[in-house]
C-alpha positions in Angstrom: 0.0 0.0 0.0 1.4 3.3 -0.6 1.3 6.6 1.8 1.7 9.8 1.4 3.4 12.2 4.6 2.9 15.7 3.9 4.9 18.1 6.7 5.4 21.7 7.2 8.7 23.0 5.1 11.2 24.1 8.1 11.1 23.7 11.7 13.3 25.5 13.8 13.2 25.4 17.2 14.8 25.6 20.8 14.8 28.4 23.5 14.9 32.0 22.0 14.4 30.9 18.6 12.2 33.5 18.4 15.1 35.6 17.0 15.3 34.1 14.0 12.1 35.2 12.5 13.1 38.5 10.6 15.3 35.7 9.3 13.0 34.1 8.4 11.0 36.2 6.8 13.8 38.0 4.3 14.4 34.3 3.3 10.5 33.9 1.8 11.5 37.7 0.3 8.9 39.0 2.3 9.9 42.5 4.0 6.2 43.6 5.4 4.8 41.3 8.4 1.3 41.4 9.7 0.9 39.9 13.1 -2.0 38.2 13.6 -2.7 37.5 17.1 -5.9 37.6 19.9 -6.8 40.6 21.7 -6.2 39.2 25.2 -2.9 37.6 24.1 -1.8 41.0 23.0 -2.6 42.6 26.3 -0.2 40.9 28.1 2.7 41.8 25.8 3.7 38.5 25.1 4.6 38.9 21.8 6.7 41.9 22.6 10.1 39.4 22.0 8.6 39.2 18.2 8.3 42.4 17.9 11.9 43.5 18.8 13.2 41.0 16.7 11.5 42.1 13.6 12.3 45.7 14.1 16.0 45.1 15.2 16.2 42.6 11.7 14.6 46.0 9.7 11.6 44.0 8.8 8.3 46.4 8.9 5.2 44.9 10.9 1.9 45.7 12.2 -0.3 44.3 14.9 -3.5 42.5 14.1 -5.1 41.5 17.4 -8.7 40.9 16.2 -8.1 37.5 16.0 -11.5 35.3 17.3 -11.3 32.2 20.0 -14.0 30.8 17.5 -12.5 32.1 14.4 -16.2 33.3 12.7 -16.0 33.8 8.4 -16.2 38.0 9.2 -12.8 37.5 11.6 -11.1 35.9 8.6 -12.5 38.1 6.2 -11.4 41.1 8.8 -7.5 39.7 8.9 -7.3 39.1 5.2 -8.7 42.9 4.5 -5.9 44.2 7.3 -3.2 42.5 5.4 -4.2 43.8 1.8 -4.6 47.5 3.5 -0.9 47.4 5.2 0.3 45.4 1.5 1.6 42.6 4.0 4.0 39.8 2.2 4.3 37.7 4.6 2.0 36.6 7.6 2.9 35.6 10.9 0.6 33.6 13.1 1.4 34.0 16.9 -0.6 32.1 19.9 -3.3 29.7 20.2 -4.1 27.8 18.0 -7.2 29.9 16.7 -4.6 32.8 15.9 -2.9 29.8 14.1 -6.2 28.9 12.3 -7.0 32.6 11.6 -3.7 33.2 9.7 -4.2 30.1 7.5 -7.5 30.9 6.6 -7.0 34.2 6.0 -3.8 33.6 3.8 -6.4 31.6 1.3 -8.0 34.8 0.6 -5.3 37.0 -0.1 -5.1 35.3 -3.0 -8.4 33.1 -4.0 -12.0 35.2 -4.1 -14.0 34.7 -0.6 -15.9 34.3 1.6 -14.1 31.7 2.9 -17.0 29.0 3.7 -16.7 28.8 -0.3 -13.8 26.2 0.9 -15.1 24.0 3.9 -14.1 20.7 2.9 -11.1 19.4 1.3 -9.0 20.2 -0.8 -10.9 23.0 -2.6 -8.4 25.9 -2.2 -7.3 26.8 -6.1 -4.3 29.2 -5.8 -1.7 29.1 -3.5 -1.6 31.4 -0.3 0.6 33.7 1.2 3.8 32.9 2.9 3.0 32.1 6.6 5.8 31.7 9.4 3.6 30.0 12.7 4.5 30.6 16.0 2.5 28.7 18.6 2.3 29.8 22.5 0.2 27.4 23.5 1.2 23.2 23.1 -2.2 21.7 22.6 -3.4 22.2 18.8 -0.5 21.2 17.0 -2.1 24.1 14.1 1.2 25.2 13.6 2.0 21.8 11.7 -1.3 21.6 10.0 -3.1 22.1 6.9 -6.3 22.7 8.2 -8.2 25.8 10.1 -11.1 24.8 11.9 -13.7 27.9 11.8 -17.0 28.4 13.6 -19.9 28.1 10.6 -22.2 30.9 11.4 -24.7 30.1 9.1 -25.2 25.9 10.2 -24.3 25.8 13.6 -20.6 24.1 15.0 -17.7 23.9 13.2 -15.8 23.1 10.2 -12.6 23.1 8.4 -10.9 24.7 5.7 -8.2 22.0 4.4 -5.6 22.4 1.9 -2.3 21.5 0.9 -1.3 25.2 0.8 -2.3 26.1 4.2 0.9 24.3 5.4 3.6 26.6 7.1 6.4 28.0 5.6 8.4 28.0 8.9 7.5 27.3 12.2 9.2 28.0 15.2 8.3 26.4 18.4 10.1 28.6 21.5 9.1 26.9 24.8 10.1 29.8 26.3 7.0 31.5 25.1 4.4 29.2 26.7 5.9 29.6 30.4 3.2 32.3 31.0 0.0 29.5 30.1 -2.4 30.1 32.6 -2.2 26.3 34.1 -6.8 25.8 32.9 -5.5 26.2 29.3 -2.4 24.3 29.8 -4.2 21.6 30.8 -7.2 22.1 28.3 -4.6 22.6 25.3 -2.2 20.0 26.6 -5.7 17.1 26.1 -6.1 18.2 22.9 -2.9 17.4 21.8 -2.8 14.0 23.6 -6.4 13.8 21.4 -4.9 14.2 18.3 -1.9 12.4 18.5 -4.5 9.6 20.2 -7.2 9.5 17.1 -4.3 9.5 14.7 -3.0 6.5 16.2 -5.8 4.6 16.5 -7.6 5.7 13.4 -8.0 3.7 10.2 -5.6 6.0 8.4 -2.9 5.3 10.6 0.2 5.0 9.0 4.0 3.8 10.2 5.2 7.1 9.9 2.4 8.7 11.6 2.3 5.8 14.2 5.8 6.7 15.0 5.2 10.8 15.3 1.5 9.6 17.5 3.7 7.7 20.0 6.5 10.1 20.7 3.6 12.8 20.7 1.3 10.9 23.7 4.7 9.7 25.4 5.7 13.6 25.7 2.3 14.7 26.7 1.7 11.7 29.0 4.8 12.2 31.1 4.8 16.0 31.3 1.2 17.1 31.2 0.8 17.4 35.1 4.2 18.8 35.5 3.4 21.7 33.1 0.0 22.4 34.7 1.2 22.5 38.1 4.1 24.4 37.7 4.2 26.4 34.7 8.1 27.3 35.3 9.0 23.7 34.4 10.5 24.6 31.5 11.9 21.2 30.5 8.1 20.4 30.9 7.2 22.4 28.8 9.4 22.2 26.2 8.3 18.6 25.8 4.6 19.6 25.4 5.3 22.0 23.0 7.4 19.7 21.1 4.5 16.8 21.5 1.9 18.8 20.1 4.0 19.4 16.8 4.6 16.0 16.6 0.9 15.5 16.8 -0.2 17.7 14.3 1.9 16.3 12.2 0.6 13.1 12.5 -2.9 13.9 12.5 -2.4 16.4 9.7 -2.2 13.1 7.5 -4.7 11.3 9.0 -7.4 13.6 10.0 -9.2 13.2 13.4 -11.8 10.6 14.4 -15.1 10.9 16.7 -14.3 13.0 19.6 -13.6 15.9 17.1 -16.8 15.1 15.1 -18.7 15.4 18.6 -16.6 17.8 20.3 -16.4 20.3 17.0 -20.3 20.1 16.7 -21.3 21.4 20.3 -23.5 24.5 20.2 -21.3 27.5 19.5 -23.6 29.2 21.9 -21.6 27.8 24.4 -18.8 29.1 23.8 -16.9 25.8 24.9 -12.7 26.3 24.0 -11.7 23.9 21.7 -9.2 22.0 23.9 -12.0 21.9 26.5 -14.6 20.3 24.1 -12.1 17.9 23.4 -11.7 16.7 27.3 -14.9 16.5 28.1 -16.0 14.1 24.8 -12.8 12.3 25.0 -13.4 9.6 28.1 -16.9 8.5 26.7 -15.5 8.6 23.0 -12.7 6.4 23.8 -14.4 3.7 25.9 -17.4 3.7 22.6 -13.9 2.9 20.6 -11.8 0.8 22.2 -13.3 -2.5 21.0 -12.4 -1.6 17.4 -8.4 -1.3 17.9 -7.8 -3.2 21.5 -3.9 -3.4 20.6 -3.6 0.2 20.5 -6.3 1.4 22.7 -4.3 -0.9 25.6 -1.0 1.1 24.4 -2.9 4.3 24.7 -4.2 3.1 28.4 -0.7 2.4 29.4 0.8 5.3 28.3 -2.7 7.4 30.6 -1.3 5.7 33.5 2.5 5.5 33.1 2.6 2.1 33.1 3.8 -0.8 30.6 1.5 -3.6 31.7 2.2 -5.9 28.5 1.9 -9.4 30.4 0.5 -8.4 33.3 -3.5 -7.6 31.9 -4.8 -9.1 29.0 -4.8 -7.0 25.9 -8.4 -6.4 26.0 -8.1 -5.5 29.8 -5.8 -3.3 29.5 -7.5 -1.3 26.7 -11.3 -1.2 28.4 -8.9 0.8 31.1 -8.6 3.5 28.5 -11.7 5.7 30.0 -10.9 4.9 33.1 -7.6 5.9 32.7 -8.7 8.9 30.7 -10.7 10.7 33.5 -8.0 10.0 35.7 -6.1 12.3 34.0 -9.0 14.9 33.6 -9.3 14.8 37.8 -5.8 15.6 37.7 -5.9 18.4 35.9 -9.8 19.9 37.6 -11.6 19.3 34.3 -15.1 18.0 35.0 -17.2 16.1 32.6 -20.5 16.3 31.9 -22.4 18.2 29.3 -24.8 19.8 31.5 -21.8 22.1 33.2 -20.7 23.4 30.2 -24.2 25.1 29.4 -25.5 22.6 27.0 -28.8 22.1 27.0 -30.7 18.6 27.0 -32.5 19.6 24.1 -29.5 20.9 22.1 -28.3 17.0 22.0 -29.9 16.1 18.9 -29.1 18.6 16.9 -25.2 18.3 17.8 -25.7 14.0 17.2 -26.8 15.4 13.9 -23.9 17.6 13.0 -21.3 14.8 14.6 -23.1 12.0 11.8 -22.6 14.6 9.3 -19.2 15.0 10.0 -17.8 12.0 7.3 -14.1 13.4 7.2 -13.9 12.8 10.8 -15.6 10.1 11.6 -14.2 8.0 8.5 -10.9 7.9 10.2 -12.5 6.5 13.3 -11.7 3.3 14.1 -15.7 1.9 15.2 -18.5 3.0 12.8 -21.1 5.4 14.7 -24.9 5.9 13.8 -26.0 9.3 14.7 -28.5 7.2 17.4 -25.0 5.8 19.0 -23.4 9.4 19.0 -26.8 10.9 20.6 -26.8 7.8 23.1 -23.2 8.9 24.7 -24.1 12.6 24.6 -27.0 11.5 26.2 -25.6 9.4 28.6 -22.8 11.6 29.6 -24.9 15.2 29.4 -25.0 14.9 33.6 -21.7 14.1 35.5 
């Protein structure tokens, strides 16, 4: 059978890499930067270090800090019309990963006609996009490696993606030094997303042996350093391992897609205003014990890997993978995420409308590795909206 690994086209990384982005930019002949970053991110001046660095390497920028935590089609459109107006030629994405998202989208239409929901699917983007150098803050959504931005659909309901091979990264530079300042709620909520991706890739039907071997560095990282990072957020060792497990996730679930805890956890009510990472802890414990059955060999790695623990000959394959949820809100008590639904503001009677959206979400849930009828999905939201 023959794969196909597509990757971002330079990585640099370590402590104070930071510096190298005027660089950076001058090598993709770009000389005007626009910044593209959310409003409370800005606030706290974190990305004054990128800043300097442009200005000291002569490189002209400007600040766009309009970017959305549920990137909407008007916030892309916004970003893409602030880049034209200060005739930016190259974009740089700094933050979480809906900064991330918001740069990639918006770099499709400086150069194809909008709005963007014209290209919600895959693979639909005609011309190629703008040069983009990503700089993530945050080690959970791996959107620095990825060729996907995942944007709230105002006119449907929940979310989808915009996916194309030229939303991948020119450069990305991952500076663990950047992320010491994570608040440790979104270090933990950021942190299970990334475990989630590198987890669905694994255990997803496309699953290949070089995304196999990215997934399992990527969930070894985040396994052994996820509680050190959230409860000290000076571990620095700690969190240079997350932020370098969440680039190894995205790219391993860049080439695999997702599987069923995105198709639920993307779908929730927008209303909500549930963060991404958090939508993906609260689905993942029921999601993975609906799953297990389908891939017990890897679902029992995944378990062992939850708990720090190799228990190959000690419980059965099959054992050891049914531990998976278990093992899964383990982790969540660890880190004071609660479950349930219900605490999240979803209502009871939003539940079928969500099973609805997760059914019709076919590039997600064709990866996973257990078929699910939309009367299955709305049976676990169901059975896990009070916890």
């Amino acid at each position: 059978m023959a794969f196909t690994h597509y990757t971002v086209k330079k990585i640099i990384h370590g402590s104070g890499s930071i510096k190298q982005a005027p660089k950076e930019v001058k090598n993709l002949g770009g000389s005007r930067v626009l910044i593209v970053m959310d409003p409370g991110l800005a606030k706290l001046g974190v990305q004054k270090p990128l800043e300097d660095a442009l200005t000291e390497g002569g490189v002209a920028w400007e600040l766009f800090a309009k970017a959305e935590l549920e990137p909407s089609m008007d916030s892309i459109q916004a970003c893409a019309d602030a880049a034209a107006a200060f005739k930016a030629d190259v974009l740089i994405g700094f933050g979480g990963g809906s900064a991330l998202d918001t740069t990639k989208a918006a770099s499709v239409l400086l150069s194809n006609e909008g709005p963007i929901d014209r290209y919600f699917g895959t693979n639909l983007v005609p011309n190629p996009t703008l040069p983009k150098i990503l700089i993530p803050t945050t080690a959970g959504t791996g959107s620095e490696m990825t060729n996907i931005s995942v944007l709230a659909d105002t006119k449907n309901g929940g979310k989808k993606g915009v996916v194309s091979e030229y939303m991948y990264a020119e450069v990305v530079l991952l500076d663990a030094a950047l992320t010491v300042g994570l608040p440790p709620r979104v270090t933990a909520m950021t942190g299970v997303d990334a475990f989630v991706h590198a987890m669905e890739s694994y255990c997803g039907i496309a699953a290949t042996p070089i995304t196999d071997a990215l997934n399992l560095a990527a969930m070894k990282l985040v396994g052994a350093n996820i509680r050190q990072a959230f409860a000290n957020g000076s571990n620095l060792a700690a969190r240079d391992a997350m932020l370098y497990g969440s680039a190894l996730a995205g790219m391993g679930f860049g080439n695999t897609q997702n599987g069923i805890i995105h198709a639920i956890g993307t779908t929730l009510p927008v209303e909500c205003h549930i963060p991404h990472g958090l939508a993906m802890s609260i689905c993942s414990p029921f999601s993975v014990g609906f799953n297990y059955i389908a891939n017990p060999e890897k679902y029992a790695i995944v378990a062992d890997i939850l708990r720090g623990d190799d228990r190959t000959g000690v419980l059965s394959v099959l054992e050891r993978a049914a531990d998976v949820e278990p093992a899964f809100r383990a982790l969540l008590r660890d880190l004071d995420i609660k479950t349930g639904l219900k605490n999240y503001g979803v209502k009871r009677e939003d539940l079928p409308a969500s099973a609805d959206r997760a059914f019709a979400a076919k590039r997600l849930l064709d990866n996973n590795p257990r078929k699910a009828s939309r009367d299955q999905i709305l049976a676990l939201l169901e059975a896990n909206y009070e916890e």
